[in-house]
N, C-alpha and C positions, 0 to 999 in steps of 0.2 A: 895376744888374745884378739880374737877376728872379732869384728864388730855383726850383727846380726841385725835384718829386717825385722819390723814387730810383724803382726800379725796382721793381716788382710783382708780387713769381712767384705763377703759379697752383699751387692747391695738386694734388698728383695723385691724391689721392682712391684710393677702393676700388672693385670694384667691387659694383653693386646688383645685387640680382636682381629681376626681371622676373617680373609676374603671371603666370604661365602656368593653363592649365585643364583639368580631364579634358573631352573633345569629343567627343560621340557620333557627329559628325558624321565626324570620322578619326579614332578610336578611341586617338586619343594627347593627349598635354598640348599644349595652341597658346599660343604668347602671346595675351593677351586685349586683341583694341587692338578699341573701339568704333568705331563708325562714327563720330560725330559727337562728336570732343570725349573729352566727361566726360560727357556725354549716353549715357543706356543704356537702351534700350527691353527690357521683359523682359516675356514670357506665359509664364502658367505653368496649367498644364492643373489647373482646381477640380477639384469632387466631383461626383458625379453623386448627387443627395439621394434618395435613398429608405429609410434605414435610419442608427442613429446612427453616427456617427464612432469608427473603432478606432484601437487603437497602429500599426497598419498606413499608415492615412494620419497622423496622427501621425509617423512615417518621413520621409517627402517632406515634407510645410506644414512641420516645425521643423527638416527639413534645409533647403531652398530659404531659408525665414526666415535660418535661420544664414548662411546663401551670399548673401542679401542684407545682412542688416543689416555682416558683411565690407568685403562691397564700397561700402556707404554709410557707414557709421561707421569706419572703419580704412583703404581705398584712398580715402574722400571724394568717391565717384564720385556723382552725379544719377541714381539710377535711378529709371523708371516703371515702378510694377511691376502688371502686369495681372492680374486672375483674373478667370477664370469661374466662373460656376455654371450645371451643366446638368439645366435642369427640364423639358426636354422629352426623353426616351429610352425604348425597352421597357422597361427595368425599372422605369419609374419610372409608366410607365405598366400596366402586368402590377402593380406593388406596390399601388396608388391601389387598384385593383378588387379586387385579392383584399381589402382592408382594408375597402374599402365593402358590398362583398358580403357577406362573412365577419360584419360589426356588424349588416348588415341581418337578417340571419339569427340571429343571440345576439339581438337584441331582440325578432325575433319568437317567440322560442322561452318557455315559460315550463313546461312539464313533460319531463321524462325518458320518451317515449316508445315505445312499441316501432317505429314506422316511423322516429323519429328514427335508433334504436339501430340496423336496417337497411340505413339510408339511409350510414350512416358507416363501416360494418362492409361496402358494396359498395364505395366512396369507396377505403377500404382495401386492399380484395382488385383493382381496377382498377392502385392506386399501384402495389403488390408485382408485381402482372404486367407491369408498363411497366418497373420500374427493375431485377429480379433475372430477368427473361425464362423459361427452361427451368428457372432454379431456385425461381421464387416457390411459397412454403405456397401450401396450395389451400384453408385454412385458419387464423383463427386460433390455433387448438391446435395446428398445425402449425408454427407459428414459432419455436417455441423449438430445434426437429429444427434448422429451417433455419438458425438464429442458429448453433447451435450447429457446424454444418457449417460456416459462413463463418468465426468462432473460428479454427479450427483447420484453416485454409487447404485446405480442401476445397472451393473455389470458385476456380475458376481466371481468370475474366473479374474478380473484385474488386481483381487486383493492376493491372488495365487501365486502370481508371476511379478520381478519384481523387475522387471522391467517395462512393465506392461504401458506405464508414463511416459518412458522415452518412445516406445515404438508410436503410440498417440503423438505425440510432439511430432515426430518425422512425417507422418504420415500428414500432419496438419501443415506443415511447411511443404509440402508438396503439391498439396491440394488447394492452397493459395497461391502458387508459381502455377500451376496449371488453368485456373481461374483469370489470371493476368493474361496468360501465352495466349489463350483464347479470347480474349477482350483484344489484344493484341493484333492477332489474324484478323480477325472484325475489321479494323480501322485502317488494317494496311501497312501497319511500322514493324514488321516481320524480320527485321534484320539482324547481325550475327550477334548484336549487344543484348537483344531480347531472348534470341537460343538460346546463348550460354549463361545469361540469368535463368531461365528455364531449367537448364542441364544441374546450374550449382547448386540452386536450390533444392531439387531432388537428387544430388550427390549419391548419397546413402540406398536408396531404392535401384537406381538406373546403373550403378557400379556393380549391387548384387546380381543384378537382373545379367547385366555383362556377361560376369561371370560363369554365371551357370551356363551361360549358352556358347563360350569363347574361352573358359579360363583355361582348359587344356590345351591349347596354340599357343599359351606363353612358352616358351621354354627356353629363351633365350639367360643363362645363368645369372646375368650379369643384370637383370631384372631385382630379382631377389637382393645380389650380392650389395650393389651399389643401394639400394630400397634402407636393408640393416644398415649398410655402411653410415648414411648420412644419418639414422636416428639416433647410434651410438656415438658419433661426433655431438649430437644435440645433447646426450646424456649428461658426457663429458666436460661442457660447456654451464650447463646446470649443476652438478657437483662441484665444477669449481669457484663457480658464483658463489654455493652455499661453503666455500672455505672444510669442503669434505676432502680429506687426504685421498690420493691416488691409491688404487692398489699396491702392493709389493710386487704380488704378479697378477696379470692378466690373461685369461684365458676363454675365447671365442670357439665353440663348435664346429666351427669350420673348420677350423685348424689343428682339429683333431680329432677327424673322423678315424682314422687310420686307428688309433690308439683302441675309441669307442669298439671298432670291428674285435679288437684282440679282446676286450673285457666283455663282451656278450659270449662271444668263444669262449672265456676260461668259465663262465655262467654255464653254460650248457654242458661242457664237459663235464664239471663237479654235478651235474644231474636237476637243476632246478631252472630250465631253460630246454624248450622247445620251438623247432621250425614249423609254419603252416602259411601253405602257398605264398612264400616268399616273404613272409613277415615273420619275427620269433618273437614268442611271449614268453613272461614270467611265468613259471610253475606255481601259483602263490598256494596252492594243494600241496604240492611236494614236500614247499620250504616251511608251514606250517605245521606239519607231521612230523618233523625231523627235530629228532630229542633234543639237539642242541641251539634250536632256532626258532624267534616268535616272529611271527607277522604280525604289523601293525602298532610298533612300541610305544608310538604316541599319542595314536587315539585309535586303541584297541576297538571301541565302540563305533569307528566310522566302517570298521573293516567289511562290511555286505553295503555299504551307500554306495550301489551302480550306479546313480547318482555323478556323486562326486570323480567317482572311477571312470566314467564317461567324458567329463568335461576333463580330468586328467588328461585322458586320451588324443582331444584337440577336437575343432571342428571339421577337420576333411578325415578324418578317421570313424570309420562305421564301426558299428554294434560289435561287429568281429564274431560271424558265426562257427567262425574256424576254432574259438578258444576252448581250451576243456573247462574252466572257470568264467563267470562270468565278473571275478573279481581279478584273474589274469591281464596284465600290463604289456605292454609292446617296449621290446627292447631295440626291434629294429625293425622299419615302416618298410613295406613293398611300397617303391613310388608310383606312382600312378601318372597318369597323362599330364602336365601344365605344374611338375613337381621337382625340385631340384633331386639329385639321383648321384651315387655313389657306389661301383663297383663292388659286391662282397661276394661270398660264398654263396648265399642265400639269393644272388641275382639283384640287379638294380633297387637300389631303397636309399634310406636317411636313418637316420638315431630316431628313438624316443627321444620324450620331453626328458623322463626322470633318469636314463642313464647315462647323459651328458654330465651329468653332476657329478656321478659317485665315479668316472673315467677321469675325469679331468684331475677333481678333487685330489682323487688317488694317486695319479699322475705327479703330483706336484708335493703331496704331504706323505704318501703312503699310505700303508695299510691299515694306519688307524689315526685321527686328530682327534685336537682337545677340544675347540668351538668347530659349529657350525650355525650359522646363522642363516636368518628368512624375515619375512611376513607371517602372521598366525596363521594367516588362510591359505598357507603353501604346509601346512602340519602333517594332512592327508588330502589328497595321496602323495604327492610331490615325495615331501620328507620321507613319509614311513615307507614309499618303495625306493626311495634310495638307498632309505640302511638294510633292506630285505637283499638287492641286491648287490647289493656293496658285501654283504655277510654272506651272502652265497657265493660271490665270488671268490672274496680269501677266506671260506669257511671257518669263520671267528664269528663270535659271539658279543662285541661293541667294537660296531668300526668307528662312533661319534661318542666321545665321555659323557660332552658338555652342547646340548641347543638351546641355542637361545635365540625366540621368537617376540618380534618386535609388537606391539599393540597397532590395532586397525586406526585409522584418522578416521571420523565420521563426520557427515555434513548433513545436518537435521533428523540425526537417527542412521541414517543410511552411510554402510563402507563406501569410500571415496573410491573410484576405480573409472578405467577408462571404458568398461562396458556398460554403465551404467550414464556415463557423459555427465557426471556429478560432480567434478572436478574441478580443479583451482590448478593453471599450470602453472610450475616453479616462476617461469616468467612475469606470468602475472603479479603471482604472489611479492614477488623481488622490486614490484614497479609500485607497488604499494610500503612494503616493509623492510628494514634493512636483512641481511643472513643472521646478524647477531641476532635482531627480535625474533626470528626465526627459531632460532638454537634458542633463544634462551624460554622459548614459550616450551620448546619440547623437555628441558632440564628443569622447568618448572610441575612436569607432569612426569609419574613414572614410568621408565620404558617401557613395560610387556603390558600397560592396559591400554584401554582404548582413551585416545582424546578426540574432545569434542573441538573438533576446526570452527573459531570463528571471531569476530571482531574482536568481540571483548579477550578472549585468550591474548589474542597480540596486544591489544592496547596495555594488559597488564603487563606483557615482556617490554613494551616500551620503557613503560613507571620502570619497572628495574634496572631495566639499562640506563636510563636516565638518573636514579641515585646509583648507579655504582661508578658511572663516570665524572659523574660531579664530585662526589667523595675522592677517588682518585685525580682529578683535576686541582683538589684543592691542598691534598696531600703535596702533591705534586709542587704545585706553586710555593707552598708553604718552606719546603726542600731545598728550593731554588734561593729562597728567600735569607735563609739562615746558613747557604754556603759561602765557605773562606773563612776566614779570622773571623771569632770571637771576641767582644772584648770581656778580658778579665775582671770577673766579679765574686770570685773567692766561696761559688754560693753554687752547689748542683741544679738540676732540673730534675730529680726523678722526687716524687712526694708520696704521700698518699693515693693522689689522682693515676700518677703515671704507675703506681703498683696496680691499683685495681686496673686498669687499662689493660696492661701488661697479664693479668691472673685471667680476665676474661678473654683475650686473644689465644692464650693458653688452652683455656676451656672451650673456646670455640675451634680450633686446633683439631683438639681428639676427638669433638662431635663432628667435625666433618669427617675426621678419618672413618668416625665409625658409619658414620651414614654411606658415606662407599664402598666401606667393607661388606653393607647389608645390600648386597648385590646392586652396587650402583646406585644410591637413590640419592640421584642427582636433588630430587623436587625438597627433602630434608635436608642436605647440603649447602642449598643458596639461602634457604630459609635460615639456615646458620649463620651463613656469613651476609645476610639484608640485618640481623641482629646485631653482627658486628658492627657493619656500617651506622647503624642506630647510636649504638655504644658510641662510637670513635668519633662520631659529628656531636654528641652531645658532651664530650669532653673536651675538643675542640672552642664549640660555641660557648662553653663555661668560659674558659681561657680568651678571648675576644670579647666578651664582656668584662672580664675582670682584668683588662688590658696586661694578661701574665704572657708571658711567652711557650708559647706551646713547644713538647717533647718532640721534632722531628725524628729524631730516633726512633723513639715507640710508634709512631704516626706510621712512619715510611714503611719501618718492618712491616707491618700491619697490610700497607698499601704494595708492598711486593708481593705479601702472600696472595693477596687475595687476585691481585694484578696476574700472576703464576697459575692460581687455579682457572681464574678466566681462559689464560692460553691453554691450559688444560682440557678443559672445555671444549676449545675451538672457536669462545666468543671473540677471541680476540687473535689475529694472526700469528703465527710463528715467527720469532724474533730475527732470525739469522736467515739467510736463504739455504735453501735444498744443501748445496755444497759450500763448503769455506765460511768465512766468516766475514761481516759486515763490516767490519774494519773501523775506520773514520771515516768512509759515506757517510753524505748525507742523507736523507730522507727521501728514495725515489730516487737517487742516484744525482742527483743536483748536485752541482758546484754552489761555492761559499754565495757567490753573487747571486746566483738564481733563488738561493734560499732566502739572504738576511734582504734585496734589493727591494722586496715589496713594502717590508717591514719600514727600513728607512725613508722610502717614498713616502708614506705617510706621516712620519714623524717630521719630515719635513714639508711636507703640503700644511702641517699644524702648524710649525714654526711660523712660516710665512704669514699666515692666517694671523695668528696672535701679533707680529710685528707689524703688520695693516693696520690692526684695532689701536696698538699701543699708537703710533705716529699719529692716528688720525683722534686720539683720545677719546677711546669709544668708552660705550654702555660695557662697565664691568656683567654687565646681565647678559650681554654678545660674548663676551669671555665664556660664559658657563654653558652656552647656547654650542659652543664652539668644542668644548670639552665631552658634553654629553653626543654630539656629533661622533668625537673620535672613539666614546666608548661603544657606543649605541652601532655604531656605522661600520666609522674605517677599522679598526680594529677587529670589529665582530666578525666581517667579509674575510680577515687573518686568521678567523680560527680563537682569537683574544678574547680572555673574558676580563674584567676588570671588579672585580668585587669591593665597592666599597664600604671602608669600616669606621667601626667610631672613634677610634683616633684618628683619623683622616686620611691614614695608608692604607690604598686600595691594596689588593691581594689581586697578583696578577695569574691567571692562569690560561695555558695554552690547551686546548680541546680540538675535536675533529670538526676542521669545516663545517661539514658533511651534514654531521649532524649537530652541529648549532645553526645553521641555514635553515634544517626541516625544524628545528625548536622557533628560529623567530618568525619562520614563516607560519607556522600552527599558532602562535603567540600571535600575530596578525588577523590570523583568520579569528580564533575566539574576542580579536577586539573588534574586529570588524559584525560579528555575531554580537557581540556586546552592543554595538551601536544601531545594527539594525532592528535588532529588539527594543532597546530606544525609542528609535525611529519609529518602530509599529505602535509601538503604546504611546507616544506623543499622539500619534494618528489617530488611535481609538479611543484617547483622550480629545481630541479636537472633537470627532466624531459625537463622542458624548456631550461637549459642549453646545457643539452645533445644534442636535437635537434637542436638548435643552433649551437654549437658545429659541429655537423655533418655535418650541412651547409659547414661548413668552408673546410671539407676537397680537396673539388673542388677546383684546382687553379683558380683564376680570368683572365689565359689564356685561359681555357679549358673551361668555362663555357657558353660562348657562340656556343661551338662544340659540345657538347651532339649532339645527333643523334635525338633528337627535336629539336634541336634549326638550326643545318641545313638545315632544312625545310623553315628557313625563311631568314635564310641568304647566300649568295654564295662569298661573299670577306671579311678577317679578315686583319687588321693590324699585326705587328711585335707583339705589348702586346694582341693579339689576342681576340683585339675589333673588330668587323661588322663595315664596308665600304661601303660596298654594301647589296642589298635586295635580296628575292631570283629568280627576275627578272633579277639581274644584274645592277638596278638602284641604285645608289647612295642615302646614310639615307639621309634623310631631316635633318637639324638641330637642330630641336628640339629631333626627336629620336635617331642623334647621343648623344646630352646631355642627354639623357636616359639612353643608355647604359655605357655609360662613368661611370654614376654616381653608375648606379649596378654593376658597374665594380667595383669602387671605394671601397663600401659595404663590395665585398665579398673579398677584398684585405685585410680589417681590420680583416672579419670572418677568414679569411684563415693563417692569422698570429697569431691570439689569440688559431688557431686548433695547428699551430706546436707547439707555445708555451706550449700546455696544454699535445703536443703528442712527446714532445723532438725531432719537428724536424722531426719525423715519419709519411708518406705519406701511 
């Protein structure tokens, strides 16, 4: 008789929740199901290089990064993540020349001139009549009238434009360098140090001015090429600072014009693309009429903003009277004089801004991806003519499932941006705050709105980073502490404490899971796990007070998780390098000696120390003087913290340098702020005294006789109290009790003055 399995129940489970996404594409959460798999093609729109990188794009690269490395390190998806970079655009081309022009001009300059001093000073008076129209000075000396009028909302077209501040600002810094030059010329100190403060100072006028009147004699390539070349190394250099993964692939405009020519061609053949006088626009008439195709997916409502259509188009691109629309886009530029240029069909020209994208994109993903990413302010037209012709190209109907548009940074109300010169560069920002406060200030806000940039946001990423690495530091220590043999005590460590522990890590678990799943929301997720860390230090500090030995078990687990999602993150770096594995290196590639030698130096500069005191039988009070030294000092300088406890074993934990340098040194500053505050109210205490004090030196005979006061009175008593009014009437009684008692007053103050003045009137 064969023997038989029993029966099997499955178990019934809970249930999961389900990736969903903010979708620009329907403006709500989708589940996020990839087309192929676990396979996920993602473009994400680069920089366009002419000028350094701000916390603005900082915003997007380390939110997208965040939204990637999610989806690869915590959902375990395969993504290919694309970027570009675009070195062929007006601004980038308008930037190359003003900078070539502008240098050419500072080199050749070597005296402070009076034609110089003219030539900048019209440069000037041309800016001020283009940007303030009916209200520009008709002079320099007239600018301050006019400054002063815009001040004080006297100019009614400033509220219209919103740049209208910077252009004031530029125009004031010019008219103060022009103000000098000419003081300057005056006295005779005309030299090459006074021009090119002249020239730098109005930078921004005198490059434009260049310009217009020279930019078409640029045409040497290598202008432009090398111009992109060196701001996309700057890029580079800042995304790596901020700990933002590299692209998978990289993809530059340049490098792929050839490709750009063939996808405007297969546009124009399927009918939604036309040529006029050597430029080819979008048909956005054609492609909107055609049953299977919408213009404008993502903000249907911007589709008539010539507007926005306009500044799509670039600054060296006119009105385009050739177009049949006036919401028709350029796929491909006729170049013009001082313009980088590329052989096509249609005769000498360059790419549009928007068909660089959906060439490349396609180039590398095909004919349809899952993500595409941006800035919000790239929605329209950017975006919606990429899918227009991206869809008229392979005449389909979604070339993009899933967009996802990162929220603006704002800096007092206004988008951060480099046209507006509002801006915080990455550099800056980095020279102030570490990348992790950086990251953790934006994972504390949701991706796709807008955050408000500013002190207080980061100081709060500090606070966080600061208990998430103390907790972990102490985890840490606590691990170190309890490894090797145990000794046998017939007696577990999991209780009550360690279940609830244990139930809550559980439960903070699947609230982060689900916080991610609701597309990303980082800002619910650390608030999860700052809970945890609450929980875990308050069970801890039960266990050190009640001198029990704490669960490193449940601890550590805890302290991995959360350690994990950090790297998740991107707070915390990638453990292994790029390729292979860390092996038993050390930290930074050190040998044994480079690492433990500093260590031991100190433990023996203490010994020494301590064997002085014992021979010489010192102050056991220099003993502890000696100790807090080595916790306070040498140790701290190691990264070493030393926590001590009230059984008298300290908890020793190892931390970043880095950032316990920036902790004692802010801990210095606020005792130094502690002291000068002190310092001040000692002073303004003395101060008080003094003038009290000084009260006193009037005797409380004479003080009714000041040469004020007998004004009011004409009779004093013997102790040279008022008797009489200065009528000759007699006080009334209640203001002789008046005087009497200021009398009284200044008898005390007047005794406490000799006292203080040995008796000295």
């Amino acid at each position: 008789m064969s023997a038989k399995q029993p029966q099997w129940h499955k178990p019934a489970g809970t249930p999961v929740p389900v990736l969903r996404v903010q979708n620009s594409m329907t403006k709500s959460k989708d589940e996020f199901i990839p087309k192929d798999g676990k396979q996920v093609g993602w473009y994400c729109c680069g920089p366009t290089v002419y000028d350094k990188s701000h916390m603005g794009h900082a915003r997007a690269y380390m939110t997208f990064d965040i939204l990637r490395r999610i989806l690869e390190d915590y959902f375990h998806y395969d993504v290919n993540y694309v970027l570009n970079i675009t070195d062929i655009d007006d601004k980038i081309i308008t930037a190359a020349r003003y900078k070539y022009l502008f240098e050419k001009l500072l080199s050749e300059t070597s005296v402070l001139s009076e034609d110089l001093h003219k030539r900048v000073e019209s440069d000037w008076l041309n800016y001020v009549a283009a940007k303030f129209g009916s209200h520009a000075p008709k002079s320099v000396e007239a600018f301050s009238d006019f400054e002063s009028k815009y001040r004080s909302g006297g100019i009614p077209e400033a509220k219209e434009e919103i740049k209208y501040d910077l252009f004031v600002k530029t125009a004031a810094r010019t008219a103060e360098a022009i103000k000098v030059s000419r003081s300057a010329l005056k006295n005779g100190s005309g030299g090459q140090e006074e021009a090119h403060a002249l020239l730098e100072a109005s930078r921004d006028i005198v490059a434009a001015s260049l310009d217009s009147k020279d930019g078409h004699s640029v045409t040497d390539p290598k202008v432009f090429r090398n111009f992109a070349s060196f701001w996309e190394d700057e890029y580079f250099k800042d995304m790596d600072a901020l700990n933002i993964r590299r692209p998978d692939v990289l993809v530059r405009v340049s490098e792929y014009v050839p490709e750009i020519i063939t996808y405007v061609e297969q546009i124009a053949k399927n009918g939604f693309a036309y040529e006029a006088d050597g430029s080819v626009y979008f048909d956005t008439v054609a492609f909107g009429q055609h049953p299977e195709h919408d213009y404008a997916k993502l903000e249907p409502w911007s589709a008539g903003n010539t507007k926005l259509i306009q500044e799509g188009e670039g600054n060296l691109t006119g009105e385009g009277s050739e177009k049949r629309s006036p919401a028709d886009f350029a796929l491909w530029k006729k170049s013009k004089a001082g313009e980088p240029a590329w052989a096509s069909k249609w005769g000498q020209g360059r790419p549009g801004w928007h068909i660089e994208c959906s060439a490349m994109a396609s180039e590398v993903l095909g004919s349809q991806m899952d993500i595409h990413s941006g800035g919000s302010d790239l929605a329209f037209p950017h975006h919606d003519n990429e899918l227009a012709q991206s869809e008229a190209h392979y005449d389909c109907k979604q070339w993009v499932n899933y967009f996802f548009h990162a929220g603006h940074l704002h800096v007092e109300g206004q988008k951060m941006s480099k046209s507006l010169k509002n801006f915080d560069s990455i550099q800056d920002a980095l020279s102030k705050f570490s990348a992790s406060q950086i990251r953790l200030m934006f994972l504390m806000h949701q991706w796709n709105s807008v955050l408000d940039y500013g002190h207080g946001s980061l100081t709060e990423a500090k606070t966080v980073e600061a208990t998430i690495q103390n907790f972990l530091a102490t985890v840490k220590a606590v691990l170190q502490e309890q490894a090797g043999p145990q000794e046998f005590t017939a007696k577990h460590n999991y209780h009550d404490a360690e279940k609830a522990l244990s139930k809550k890590f559980q439960e903070k678990q699947a609230a982060v899971h689900a916080a991610l799943c609701d597309s990303f929301n980082t800002h619910s997720a650390l608030n999860e796990v700052r809970d945890l860390i609450s929980i875990s230090n308050g069970y801890y500090q039960e266990k050190v007070k009640s001198k029990e030995l704490p669960n490193g078990q449940v601890l550590g687990k805890i302290a991995k998780y959360i350690t994990q999602l950090m790297r998740t993150f991107g707070v915390f770096s990638d453990a292994n390098p790029t390729v292979g594995n860390a092996g038993a290196a050390t930290a930074g590639g050190k040998s044994l000696e480079d690492t433990v030698l500093p260590y031991l130096r100190v433990l023996s500069s203490f010994r020494d120390a301590v064997r002085v005191l014992a021979q010489n039988k010192g102050d056991h009070k220099e003993l502890l003087k000696l100790s807090d030294q080595l916790r306070d000092g040498d140790l701290a300088e190691l990264g070493v913290v030393l926590d001590d406890r009230e059984d008298g074993k300290a908890l020793v934990k190892l931390v970043d340098k880095e950032i316990l340098a920036k902790q004692r040194e802010e801990k210095k500053q606020r005792e130094l702020e502690k002291l000068r505050e002190k310092d001040e109210r000692a002073k303004q205490e003395a101060a008080k005294r003094a003038e009290k004090l000084a009260k006193g030196k009037l005797a409380p005979s004479d003080m009714f006789k000041t040469e004020e006061q007998r004004n009011e009175y004409s009779e004093w008593d013997e102790q040279g109290i008022p008797t009489k009014d200065a009528q000759g009437e007699a006080l009334t009684k209640s203001r002789r009790k008046k005087v009497e008692k200021e009398a009284a007053a200044q008898a005390k103050l007047h005794e406490q003055y000799l006292a203080a003045t040995n008796g000295t009137v």
